[in-house]
C-alpha positions in Angstrom: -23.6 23.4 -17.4 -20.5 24.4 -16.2 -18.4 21.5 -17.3 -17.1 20.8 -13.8 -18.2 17.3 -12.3 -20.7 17.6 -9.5 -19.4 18.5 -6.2 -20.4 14.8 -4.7 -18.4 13.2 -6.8 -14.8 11.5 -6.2 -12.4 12.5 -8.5 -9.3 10.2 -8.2 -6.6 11.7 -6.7 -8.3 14.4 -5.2 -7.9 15.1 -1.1 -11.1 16.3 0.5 -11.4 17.5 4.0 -13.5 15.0 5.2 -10.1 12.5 4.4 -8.0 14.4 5.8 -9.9 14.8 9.3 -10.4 11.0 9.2 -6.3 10.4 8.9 -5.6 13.2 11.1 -8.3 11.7 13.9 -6.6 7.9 13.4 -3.4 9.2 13.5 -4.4 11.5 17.1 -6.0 8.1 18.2 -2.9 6.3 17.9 -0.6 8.1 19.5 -3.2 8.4 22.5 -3.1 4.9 22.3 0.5 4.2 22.1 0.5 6.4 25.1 -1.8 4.5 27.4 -0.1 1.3 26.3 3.5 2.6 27.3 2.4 3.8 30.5 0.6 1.0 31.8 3.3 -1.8 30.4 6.0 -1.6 33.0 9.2 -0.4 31.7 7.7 0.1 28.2 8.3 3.7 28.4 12.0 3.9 29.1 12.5 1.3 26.0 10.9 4.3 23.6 12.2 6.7 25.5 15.2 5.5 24.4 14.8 4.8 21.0 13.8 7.1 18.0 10.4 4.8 17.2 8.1 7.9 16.2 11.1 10.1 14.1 11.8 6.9 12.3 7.9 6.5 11.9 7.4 9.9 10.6 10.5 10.0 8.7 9.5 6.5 6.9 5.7 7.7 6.2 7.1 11.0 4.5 9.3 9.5 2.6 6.9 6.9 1.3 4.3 10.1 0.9 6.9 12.1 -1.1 7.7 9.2 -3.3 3.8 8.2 -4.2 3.8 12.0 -4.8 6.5 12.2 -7.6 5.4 9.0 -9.2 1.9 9.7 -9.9 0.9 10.5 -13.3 0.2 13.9 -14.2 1.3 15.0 -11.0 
């Protein structure tokens, strides 16, 4: 015994690849998505192109990221 839990095991708290493919795949998936949607809506594209949507998106899930981060026990 090496006192380590075995690998198949979830450890809370801990990021395996396998999550971080999933997230990264929905998050790809989405923005394919948004972009079909804006093209084939009819003046949908100038409205974003005009606004900040996705930097206040990204900004907004990094700061929520950040603060889960420095909250967590024993983190």
């Amino acid at each position: 015994m090496t006192g380590q839990p075995p690998p198949d095991e979830r450890t809370p708290g801990r990021v395996r690849d396998r999550d971080v493919v999933v997230l990264l795949t929905g998050v790809v998936v989405g923005v394919l998505a948004a972009n079909l949607l804006s093209a084939a809506v009819p003046g949908l594209d100038q409205v974003l192109a005009g606004a900040p949507v996705l930097v206040l998106l990204l900004l907004g899930a990094t700061a929520l990221v950040l603060v889960r981060a420095l909250r967590r026990p024993g983190g």
